[in-house]
C-alpha positions in Angstrom: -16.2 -11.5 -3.6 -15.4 -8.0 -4.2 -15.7 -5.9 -7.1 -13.3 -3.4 -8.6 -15.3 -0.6 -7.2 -15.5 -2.1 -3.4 -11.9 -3.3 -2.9 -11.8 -5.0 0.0 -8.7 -3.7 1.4 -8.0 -0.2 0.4 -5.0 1.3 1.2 -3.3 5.2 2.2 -0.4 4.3 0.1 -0.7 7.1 -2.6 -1.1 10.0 0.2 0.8 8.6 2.3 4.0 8.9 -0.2 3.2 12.4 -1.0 3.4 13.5 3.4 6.6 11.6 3.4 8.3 14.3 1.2 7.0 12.8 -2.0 8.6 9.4 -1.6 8.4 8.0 -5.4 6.8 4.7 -6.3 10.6 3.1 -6.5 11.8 4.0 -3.5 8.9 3.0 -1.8 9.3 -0.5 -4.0 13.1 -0.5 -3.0 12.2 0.0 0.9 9.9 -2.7 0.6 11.6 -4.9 -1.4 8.8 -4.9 -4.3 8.9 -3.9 -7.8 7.8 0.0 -8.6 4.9 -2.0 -10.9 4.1 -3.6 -7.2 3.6 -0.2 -5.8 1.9 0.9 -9.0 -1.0 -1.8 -8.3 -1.3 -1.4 -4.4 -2.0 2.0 -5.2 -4.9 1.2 -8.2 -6.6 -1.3 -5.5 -5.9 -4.2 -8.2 -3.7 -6.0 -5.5 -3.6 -7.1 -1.6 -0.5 -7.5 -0.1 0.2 -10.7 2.3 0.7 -9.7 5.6 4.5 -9.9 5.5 4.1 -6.7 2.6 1.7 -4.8 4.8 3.9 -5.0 7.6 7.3 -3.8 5.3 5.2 -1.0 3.7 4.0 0.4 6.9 7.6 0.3 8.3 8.8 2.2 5.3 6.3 4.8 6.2 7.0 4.7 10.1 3.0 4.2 10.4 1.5 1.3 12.4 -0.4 -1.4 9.6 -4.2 0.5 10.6 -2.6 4.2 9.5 -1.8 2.4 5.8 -4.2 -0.5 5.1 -8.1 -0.4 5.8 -10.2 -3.8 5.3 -13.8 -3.1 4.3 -16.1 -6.5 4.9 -17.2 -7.7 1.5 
């Protein structure tokens, strides 16, 4: 199992937001249909999205699924 400090899927999320014109957390949350508190976890590595989120979020970026979220083995 992983640890805080070796998440197993990390995630672009934060930078991402910033090259996009400094997309906030809520209208990432509102493109993907999550809560900004949602967003606000992704970004911390205290949450992994199902697949169905991964997919949205990446589409709300206009990145394929690789370009946003990165899966380490444990």
């Amino acid at each position: 199992m992983a640890t805080a400090k070796t998440p197993v899927i990390s995630n672009q999320i934060r930078r991402l937001r910033f090259e996009c014109g400094e997309l906030t957390q809520q209208q990432l949350a509102d493109q993907a249909g999550v809560t900004r508190q949602t967003i606000i976890a992704l970004e911390g590595d205290k949450y992994a999205p199902s697949l169905e989120l991964a997919f949205r979020i990446a589409a709300a970026f206009g990145k394929p699924l690789e370009a946003v979220f990165q899966y380490r083995k444990p």
